[in-house]
C-alpha positions in Angstrom: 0.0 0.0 0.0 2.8 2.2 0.5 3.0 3.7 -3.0 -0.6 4.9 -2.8 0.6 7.1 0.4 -2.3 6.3 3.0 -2.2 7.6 6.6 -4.7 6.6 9.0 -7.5 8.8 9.6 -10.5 9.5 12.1 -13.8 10.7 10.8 -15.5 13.8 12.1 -19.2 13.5 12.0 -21.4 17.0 12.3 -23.5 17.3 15.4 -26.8 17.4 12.1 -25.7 13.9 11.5 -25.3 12.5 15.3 -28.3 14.0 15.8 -30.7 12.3 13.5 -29.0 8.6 13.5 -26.3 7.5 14.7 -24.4 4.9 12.4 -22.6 1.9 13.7 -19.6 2.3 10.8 -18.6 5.8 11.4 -18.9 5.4 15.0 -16.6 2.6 15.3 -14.1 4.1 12.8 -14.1 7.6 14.9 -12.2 5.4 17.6 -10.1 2.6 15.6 -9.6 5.0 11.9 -9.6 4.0 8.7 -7.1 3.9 5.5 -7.5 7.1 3.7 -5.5 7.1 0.2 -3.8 10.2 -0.8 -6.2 11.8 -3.0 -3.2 12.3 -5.9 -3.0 8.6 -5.7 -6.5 7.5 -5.8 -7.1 6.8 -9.4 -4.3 4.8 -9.4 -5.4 2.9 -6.6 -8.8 2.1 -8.2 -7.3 1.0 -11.5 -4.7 -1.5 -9.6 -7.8 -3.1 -7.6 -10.1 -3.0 -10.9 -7.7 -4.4 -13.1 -7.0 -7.3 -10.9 -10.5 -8.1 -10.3 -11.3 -7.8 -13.9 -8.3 -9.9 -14.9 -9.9 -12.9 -12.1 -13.4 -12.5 -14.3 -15.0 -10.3 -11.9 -17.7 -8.3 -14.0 -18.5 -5.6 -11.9 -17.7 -4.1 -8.1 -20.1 -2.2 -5.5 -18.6 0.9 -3.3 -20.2 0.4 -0.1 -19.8 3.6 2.8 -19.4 6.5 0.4 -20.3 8.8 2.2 -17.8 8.1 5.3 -15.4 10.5 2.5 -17.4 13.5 3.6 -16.1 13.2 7.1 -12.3 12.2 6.3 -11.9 15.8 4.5 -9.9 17.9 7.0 -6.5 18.5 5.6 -8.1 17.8 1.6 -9.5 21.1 0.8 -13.1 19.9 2.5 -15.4 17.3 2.1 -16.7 18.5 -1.5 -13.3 19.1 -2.8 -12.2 15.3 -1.6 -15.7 13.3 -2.8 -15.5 15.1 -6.0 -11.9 13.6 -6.4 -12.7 10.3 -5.3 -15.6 10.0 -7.2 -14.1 11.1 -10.2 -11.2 8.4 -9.8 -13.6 5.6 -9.1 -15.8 6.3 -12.2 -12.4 6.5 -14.6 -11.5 3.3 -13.2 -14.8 1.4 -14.0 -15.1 3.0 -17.9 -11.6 1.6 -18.2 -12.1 -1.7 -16.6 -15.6 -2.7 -16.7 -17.6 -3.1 -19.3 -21.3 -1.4 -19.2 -20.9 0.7 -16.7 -21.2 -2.2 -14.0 -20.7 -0.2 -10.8 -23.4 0.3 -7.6 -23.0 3.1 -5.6 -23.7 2.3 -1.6 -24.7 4.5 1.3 -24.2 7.1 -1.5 -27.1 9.7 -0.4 -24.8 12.3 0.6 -25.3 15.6 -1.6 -21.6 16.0 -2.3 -21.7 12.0 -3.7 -24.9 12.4 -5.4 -23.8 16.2 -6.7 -20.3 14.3 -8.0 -21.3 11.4 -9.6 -21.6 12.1 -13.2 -21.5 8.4 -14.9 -22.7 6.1 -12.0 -25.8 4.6 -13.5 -26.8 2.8 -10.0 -27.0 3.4 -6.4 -28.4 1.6 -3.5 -31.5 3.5 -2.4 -32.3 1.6 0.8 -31.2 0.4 4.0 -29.4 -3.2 3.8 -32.3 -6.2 3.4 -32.3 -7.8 7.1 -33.6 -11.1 6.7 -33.0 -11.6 10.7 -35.2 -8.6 11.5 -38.7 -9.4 11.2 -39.9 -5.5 12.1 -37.5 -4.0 9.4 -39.2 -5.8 6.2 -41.9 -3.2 5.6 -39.5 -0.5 6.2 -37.0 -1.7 3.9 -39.8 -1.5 1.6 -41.4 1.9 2.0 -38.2 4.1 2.4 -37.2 2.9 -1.2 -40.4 3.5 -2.7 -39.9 7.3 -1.4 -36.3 7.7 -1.7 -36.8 6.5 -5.4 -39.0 10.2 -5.2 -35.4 11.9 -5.3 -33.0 9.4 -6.6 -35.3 7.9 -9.5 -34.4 11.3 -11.4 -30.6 10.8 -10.6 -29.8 7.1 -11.2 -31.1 3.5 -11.2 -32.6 3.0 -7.3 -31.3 -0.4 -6.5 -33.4 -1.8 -3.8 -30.5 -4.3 -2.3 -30.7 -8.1 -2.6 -33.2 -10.3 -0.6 -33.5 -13.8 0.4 -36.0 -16.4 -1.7 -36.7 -18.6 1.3 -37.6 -16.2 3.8 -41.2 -15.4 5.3 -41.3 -12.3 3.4 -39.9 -13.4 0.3 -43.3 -13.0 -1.5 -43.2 -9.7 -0.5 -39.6 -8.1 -1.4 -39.9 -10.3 -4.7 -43.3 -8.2 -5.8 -41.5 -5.2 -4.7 -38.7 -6.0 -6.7 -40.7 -6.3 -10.0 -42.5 -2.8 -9.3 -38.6 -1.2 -9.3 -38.1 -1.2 -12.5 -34.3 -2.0 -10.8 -31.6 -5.5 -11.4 -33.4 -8.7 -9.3 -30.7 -10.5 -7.5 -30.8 -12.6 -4.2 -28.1 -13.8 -1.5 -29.2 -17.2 -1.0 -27.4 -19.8 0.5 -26.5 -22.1 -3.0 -28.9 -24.8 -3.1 -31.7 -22.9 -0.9 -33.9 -21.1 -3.0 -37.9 -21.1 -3.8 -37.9 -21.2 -7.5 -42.1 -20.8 -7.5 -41.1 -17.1 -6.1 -37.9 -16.8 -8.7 -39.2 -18.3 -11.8 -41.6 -15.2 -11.1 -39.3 -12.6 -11.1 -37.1 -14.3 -14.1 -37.5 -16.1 -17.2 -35.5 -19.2 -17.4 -32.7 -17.4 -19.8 -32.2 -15.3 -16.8 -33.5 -11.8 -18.3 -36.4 -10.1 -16.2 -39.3 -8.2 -17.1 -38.2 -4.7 -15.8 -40.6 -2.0 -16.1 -39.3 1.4 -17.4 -38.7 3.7 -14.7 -37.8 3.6 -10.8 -41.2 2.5 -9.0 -42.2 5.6 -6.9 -45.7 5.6 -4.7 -48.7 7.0 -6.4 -49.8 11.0 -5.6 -51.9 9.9 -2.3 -49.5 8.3 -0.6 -47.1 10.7 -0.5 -48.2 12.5 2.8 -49.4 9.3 4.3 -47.4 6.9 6.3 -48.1 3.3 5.2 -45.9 1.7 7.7 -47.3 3.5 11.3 -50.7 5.2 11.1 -52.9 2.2 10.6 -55.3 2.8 8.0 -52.8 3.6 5.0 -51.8 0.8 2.3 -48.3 1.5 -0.2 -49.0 1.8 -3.7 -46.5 1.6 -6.1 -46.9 3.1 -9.5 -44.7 1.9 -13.0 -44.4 1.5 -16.7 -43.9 -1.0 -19.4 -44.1 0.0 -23.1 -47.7 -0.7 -23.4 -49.3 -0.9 -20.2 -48.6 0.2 -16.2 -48.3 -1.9 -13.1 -49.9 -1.0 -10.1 -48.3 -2.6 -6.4 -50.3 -2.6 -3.1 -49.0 -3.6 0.3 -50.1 -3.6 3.2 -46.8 -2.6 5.5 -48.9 -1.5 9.0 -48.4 -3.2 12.3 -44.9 -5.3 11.3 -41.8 -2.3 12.6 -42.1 1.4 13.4 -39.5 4.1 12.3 -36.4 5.0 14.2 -36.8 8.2 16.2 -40.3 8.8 15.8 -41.8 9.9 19.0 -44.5 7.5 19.2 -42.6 4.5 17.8 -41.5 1.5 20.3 -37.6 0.5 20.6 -37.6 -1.6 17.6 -36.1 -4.4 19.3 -39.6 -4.8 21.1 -42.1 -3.6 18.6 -44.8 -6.1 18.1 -45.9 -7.0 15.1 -49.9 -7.0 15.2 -51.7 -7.6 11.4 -54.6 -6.2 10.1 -56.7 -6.2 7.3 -56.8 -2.7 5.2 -58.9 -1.7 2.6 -58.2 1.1 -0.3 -59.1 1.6 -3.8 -56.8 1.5 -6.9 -57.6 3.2 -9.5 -55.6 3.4 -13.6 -55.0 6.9 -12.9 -53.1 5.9 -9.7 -50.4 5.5 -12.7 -49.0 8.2 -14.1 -48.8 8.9 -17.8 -50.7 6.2 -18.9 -51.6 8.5 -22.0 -48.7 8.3 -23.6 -48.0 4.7 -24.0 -51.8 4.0 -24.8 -53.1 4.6 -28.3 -54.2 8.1 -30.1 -57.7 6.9 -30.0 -58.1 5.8 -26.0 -61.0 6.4 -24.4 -59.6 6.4 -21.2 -60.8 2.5 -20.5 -58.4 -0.2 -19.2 -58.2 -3.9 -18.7 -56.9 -5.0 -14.6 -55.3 -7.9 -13.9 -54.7 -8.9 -10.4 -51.7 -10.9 -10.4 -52.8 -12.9 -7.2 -56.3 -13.4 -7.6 -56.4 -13.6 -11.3 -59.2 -11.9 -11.8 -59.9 -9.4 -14.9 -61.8 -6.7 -14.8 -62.2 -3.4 -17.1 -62.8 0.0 -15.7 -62.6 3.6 -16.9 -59.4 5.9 -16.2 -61.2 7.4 -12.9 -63.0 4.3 -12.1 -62.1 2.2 -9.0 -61.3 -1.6 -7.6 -61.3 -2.2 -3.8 -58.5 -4.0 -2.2 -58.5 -5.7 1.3 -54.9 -7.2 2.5 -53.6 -8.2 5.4 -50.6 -7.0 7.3 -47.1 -8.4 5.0 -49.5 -9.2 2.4 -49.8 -7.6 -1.4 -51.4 -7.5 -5.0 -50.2 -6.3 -7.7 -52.3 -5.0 -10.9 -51.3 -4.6 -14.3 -53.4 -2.3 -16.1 -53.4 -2.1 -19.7 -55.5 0.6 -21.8 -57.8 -0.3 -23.9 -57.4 -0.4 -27.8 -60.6 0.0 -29.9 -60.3 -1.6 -33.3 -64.2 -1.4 -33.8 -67.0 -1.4 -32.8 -67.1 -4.5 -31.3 -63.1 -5.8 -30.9 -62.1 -4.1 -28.0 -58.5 -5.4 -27.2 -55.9 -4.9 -24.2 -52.4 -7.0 -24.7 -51.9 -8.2 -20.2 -48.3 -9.9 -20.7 -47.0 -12.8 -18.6 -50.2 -13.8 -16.8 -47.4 -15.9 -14.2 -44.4 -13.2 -13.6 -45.4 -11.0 -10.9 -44.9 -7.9 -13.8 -46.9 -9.5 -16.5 -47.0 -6.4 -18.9 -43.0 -6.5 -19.0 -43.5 -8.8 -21.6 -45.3 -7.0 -24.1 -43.2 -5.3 -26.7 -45.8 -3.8 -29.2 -49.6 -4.4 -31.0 -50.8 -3.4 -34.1 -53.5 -4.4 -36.6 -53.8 -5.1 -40.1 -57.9 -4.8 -41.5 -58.8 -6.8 -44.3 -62.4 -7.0 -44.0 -64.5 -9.1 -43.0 -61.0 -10.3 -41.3 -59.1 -8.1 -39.0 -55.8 -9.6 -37.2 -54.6 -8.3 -33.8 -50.2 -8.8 -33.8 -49.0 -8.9 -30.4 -45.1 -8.7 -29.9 -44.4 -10.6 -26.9 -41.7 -11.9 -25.2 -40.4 -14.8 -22.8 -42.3 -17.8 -22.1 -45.8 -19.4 -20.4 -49.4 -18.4 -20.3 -49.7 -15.0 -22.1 -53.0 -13.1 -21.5 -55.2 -10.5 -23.3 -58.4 -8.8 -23.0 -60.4 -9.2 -25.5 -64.3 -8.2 -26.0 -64.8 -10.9 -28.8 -63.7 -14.7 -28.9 -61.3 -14.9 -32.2 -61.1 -17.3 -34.3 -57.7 -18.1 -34.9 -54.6 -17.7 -33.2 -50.8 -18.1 -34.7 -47.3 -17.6 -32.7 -44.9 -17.2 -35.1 -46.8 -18.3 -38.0 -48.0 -21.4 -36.5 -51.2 -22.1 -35.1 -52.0 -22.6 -31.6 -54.8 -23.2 -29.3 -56.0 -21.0 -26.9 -58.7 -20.6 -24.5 -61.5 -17.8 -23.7 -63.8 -16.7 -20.9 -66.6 -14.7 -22.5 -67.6 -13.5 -18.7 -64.2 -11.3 -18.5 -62.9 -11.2 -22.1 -59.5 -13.2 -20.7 -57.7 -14.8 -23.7 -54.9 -17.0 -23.0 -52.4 -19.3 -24.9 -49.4 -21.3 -24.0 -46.1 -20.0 -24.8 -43.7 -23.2 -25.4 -39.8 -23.5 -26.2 -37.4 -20.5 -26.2 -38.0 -17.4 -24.2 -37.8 -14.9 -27.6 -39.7 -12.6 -29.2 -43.3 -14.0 -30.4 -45.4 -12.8 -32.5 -48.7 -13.6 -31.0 -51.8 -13.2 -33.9 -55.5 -13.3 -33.0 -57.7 -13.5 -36.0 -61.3 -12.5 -35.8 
């Protein structure tokens, strides 16, 4: 280490900082120290580590405890001056030895990190997953939903790995799909629920990520869905053609650090209750502009856990009851009128907890009498759409298949075998 020039160093923290949450890493460095590399020598440190690790086939690296920099800058023109610097370095470092940009910023949510980093694509926007804290699970899950508020316009929100065999795997692994975000878990090898992962991923290990970083819808924003008792989370995102809509019910299972009427979190009691709410289409925002020039405002819901179907209007309304650690998650898909009686809505996936991920584009060719609905769909399984008529063919990729319809809902479903490509999916009517 001796060429890089490190001393030993003990961070200062502000009295703000001490005095909203004290952290167990900085606090144990104030009194033990840490390395701190000569700021003329830090790119070169970065490129010796990187280049190892790529040259051992390591694809990527994640920078965890950032922001400890901001309180190591005494003696380095400040805090700003020394994040900007090391920043800087680390991001030359990746670019030269990573392909794709394959960094994740960690504990990153300091303004001088967030103000300095200028090609990091990804940063952890949570609190580590804490599969031995039962009362931190719905936390975990409502502080990335609003951090992704702020750092959803900055970079990729990466809501932390989770465990597959856990009792709340269900509910991280809906969350997950809702974060438009990578899907990865830390199990043990050899312990993992493949009826929650085989959700989540398609078996050539590509996911169905929706389009932006999943944020909670306008009235939850001034709610809190994890202590007042009567509020449910919804989270709000978008795939090319459709939205996804995810509910959860986060009361009665921990309580926030520091708020006056919270219990020590070591005893807080997890109590569950059922909650109802209504979820509405316009719960997801600019549903306009992936639905066609013609909508009316009508949409097709899927309710990935019930599997029901139902069709409502843009400012029409579903209940929703769940139980404490319990969710649902919608996918709602406007409404395409072709005439004036083939109403059609492309759902996706009908058994990945983001079905609409999957659905790539629709058109239609008229050739009357005959008129042929094109789905472009992708992955593999049962693939579901809306549709106001029963057709009377249907071809993936130019061969024909069977399928099945319920007149009572309008749910049309075929099997998608083999390879998980692009289809294209044809319904004849």
């Amino acid at each position: 280490m001796k060429k890089y020039n490190p001393k030993i160093a003990y961070p200062i923290q502000s009295p703000g900082n001490t005095g909203n949450l004290r952290d167990i890493v900085v606090d144990i460095l104030e009194k033990y120290g840490v390395g701190i590399i000569d700021p003329q020598k830090i790119f070169e440190f970065y490129n010796d580590l990187h280049s190892y690790l790529a040259s051992s086939g390591v694809d990527g690296v994640k920078v965890d405890v950032q922001n400890l920099i901001e309180t190591l800058g005494s003696g380095y023109g400040g805090r700003v001056s020394l994040t900007r610097r090391y920043q800087e370095a680390l991001e030359q470092s990746i670019a030269r030895n990573f392909k794709d940009n394959n960094l994740i910023c960690c504990m990153s949510h300091n303004s001088d990190s967030i103000y300095s980093s200028k090609k990091s694509a990804v940063a952890r926007a949570s609190e580590d997953f804490t599969p031995r804290e039962p009362t931190y699970q719905t936390l975990h899950i409502t502080s990335v939903a609003f951090n992704s508020l702020l750092l959803g316009e900055i970079v990729v929100p990466d809501w932390d790995m989770f465990h597959s065999k856990h009792d709340t795997a269900e509910f991280h692994a809906a969350a997950r799909a809702l974060g438009g975000c990578a899907i990865y878990v830390s199990d043990k090898p050899g312990n993992h629920d493949f009826n929650i992962l085989r959700k989540l991923v398609l078996p050539d290990g590509s996911v169905l990520r929706a389009r932006y970083a999943g944020r909670p819808t306008r009235d939850c924003l001034f709610e809190d869905p994890v202590m007042d008792g009567k509020s449910l989370l919804k989270i709000w995102n978008l795939n090319k053609l459709s939205g996804v809509l995810g509910v959860f019910n986060c009361q009665g299972a921990g309580s926030w650090p520091l708020k006056e009427v919270a219990q020590d979190m070591s005893t807080a009691t997890s109590t569950s209750s059922l909650i109802s709410r209504h979820v509405s289409p316009q719960d997801v925002e600019f549903l306009e502009e992936i639905a066609d020039e013609s909508w009316n405002g009508e949409c097709a819901i899927y309710a990935f856990n019930s599997g029901s179907l139902s069709k409502l209007p843009k400012k029409g309304a579903l209940e929703v009851s769940l139980r404490t650690l319990t969710c649902e998650i919608y996918t709602i898909s406007p409404i395409t009128v072709f005439s004036n009686d083939l109403l059609f809505a492309p759902i996706g996936l009908l058994d990945m907890y983001n079905s609409g991920g999957a659905v790539e584009a629709l058109n239609c060719t008229m050739d009357l009498p005959r008129c042929t609905i094109k789905v472009r769909g992708r992955g593999c399984g049962r693939f579901g759409s809306y549709s106001s008529t029963k057709p009377r063919q249907c071809m993936v990729d130019m061969k024909e298949e069977e399928f099945t319809y319920n007149a009572e809902d309008g749910l049309l479903t075929v099997q998608l075998e083999g390879e998980c490509k692009l289809r294209d999916i044809e319904f004849v009517y």
